[in-house]
C-alpha positions, -999 to 999 in steps of 0.1 A, spaced: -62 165 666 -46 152 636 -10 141 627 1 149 590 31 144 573 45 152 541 75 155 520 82 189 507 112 197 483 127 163 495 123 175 537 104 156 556 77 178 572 55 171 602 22 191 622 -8 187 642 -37 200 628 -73 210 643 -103 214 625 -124 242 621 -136 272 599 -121 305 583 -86 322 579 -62 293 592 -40 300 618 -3 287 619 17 279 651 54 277 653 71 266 684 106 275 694 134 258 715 132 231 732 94 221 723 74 209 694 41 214 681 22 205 714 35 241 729 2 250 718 -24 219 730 -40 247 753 -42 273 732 -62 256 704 -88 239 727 -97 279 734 -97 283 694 -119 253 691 -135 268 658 -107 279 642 -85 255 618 -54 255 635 -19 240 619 11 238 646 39 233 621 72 214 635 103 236 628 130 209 609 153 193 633 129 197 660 101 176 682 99 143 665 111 161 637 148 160 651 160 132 624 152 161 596 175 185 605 205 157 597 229 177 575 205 204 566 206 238 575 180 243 605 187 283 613 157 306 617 162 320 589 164 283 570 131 274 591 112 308 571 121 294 541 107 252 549 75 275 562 70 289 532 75 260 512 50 239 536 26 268 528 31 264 491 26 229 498 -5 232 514 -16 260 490 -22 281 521 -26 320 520 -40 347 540 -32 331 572 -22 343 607 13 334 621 13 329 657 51 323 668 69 317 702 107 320 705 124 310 679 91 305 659 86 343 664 115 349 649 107 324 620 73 341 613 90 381 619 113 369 587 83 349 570 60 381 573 89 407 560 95 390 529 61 374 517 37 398 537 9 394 507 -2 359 520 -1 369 557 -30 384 575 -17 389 608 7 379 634 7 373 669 43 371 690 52 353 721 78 358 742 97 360 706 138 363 694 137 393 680 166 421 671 200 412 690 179 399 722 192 359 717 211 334 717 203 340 755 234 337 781 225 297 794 228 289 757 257 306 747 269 285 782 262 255 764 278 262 733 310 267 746 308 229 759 287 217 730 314 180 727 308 174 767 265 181 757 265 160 726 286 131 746 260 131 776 241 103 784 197 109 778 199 101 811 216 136 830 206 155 802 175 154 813 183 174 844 198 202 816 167 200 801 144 199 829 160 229 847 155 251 813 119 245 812 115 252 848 132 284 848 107 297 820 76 289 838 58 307 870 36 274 869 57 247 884 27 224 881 22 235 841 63 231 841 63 195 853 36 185 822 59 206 797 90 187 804 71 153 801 55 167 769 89 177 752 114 147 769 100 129 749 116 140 717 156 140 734 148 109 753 172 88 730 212 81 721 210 107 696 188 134 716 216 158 734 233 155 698 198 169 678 199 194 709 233 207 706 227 208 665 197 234 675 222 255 698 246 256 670 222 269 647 210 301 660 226 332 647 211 367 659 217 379 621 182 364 612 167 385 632 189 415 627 184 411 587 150 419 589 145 441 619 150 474 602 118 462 577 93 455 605 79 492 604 70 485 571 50 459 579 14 467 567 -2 438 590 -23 439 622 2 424 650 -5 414 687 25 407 712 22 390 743 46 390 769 55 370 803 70 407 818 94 384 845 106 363 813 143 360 819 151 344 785 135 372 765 126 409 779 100 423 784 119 455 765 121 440 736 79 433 739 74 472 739 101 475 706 83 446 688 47 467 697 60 502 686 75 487 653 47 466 643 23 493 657 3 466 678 -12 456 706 6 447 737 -6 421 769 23 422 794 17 391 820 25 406 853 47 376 870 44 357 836 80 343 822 88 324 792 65 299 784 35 316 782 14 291 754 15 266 780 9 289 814 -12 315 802 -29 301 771 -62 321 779 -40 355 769 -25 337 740 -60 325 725 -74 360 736 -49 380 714 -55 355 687 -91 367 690 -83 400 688 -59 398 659 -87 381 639 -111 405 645 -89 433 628 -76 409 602 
């Protein structure tokens, strides 16, 4: 695994890359996680080239989002930039979350340099900000004013509450802590809560059955955050496949990355 960063149209950008042959595929995390949502996925992928990009304002990316606009819709636009950047093309989005919604929007209105996409447990349509968040929002002064310390307990219980492995859920919160553990982390996490607007989704929902690109969705079908409803919408628009995870809930890259790396397969094959 490699660390790269770069500065693209005066943003500094961030993502882990591992090496490999053919069409590259991009990963794009959601909320509250980073890149390393997907370190078990790619060791399944291990020929691939694999790029997990770091949304702005995110991971250890949080210092980014500053003043700057860090909406989905926002995070489509620094995507495609980082691709221009990179002079990447005909690659395959895989998103989770709020990176599903950011490669839904990416795909809609630059679908010639995609050449597939895979969703997971995904925003889409009118299905977030999700109720706990909306919670949090109404006391967003109290969250930004609390120390690194309790927030952790905030934090930890959200990543429990997505996972069915309590084992995998202990290594996600020590992966992503990291990136909130500081003065300014419940601030950068409160920014993120602030920024999420179901009218990014909404904007391009109506477009996604014009989507001419092979699509996979997989779906933790006891995900509380996301459900498992909107999987089967997301399928019948985008006319693909769909892997319901009996018992499976939100974080899925992390407790089911066999089914995530399998899709992947699949996607490629018809890409």
């Amino acid at each position: 695994m490699q660390e790269h960063h770069a500065t693209v149209s005066d943003i500094p950008v961030r993502w882990l890359e591992w090496g490999g042959d053919g069409a590259p595929i991009v990963f794009i995390h959601g909320i509250p996680t980073s890149p390393l949502l997907w370190r078990y996925v790619v060791r399944q992928l291990e020929t691939t080239q694999s790029l997990a990009w770091e949304m702005v304002g995110y991971g250890a990316s949080w210092d980014a989002g500053g003043d700057r606009e860090i909406s989905v819709r926002a995070q489509a636009s620094y995507l495609r930039a980082w691709l221009d950047h990179l002079e990447l093309d005909n690659v395959i989005l895989v998103g989770h979350d709020l990176g599903g919604g950011v490669a839904q929007i990416a795909a809609v209105e630059n679908s010639h340099r995609f050449a597939g996409m895979v969703l997971i447990n995904s925003i889409s349509y009118n299905s977030w900000p999700i109720q706990s968040v909306n919670a949090m929002r109404r006391i967003g002064g109290l969250l930004e004013r609390t120390p690194p310390s309790l927030f952790r307990g905030v934090f930890s219980s959200f990543l429990r509450r997505g996972h069915d492995d309590q084992r995998i859920a202990a290594d996600s919160i020590n992966t992503h802590w990291r990136h909130y553990d500081h003065r300014e982390g419940p601030k950068a996490f409160r920014r993120q809560i602030d920024s999420l607007n179901t009218q990014d989704t909404m904007s391009v929902a109506a477009r996604l059955r014009g989507l001419d690109l092979p699509a996979e969705i997989v779906w933790g079908e006891a995900d509380r955050f996301q459900k498992a409803s909107y999987a089967e919408r997301l399928a019948n628009d985008l006319r693909g496949g769909l892997d319901l995870i009996k018992g499976g809930k939100h974080f899925v890259p992390e407790d089911h990355p066999d089914r995530v790396a399998e899709a992947i397969r699949r996607l490629m094959k018809s890409a």
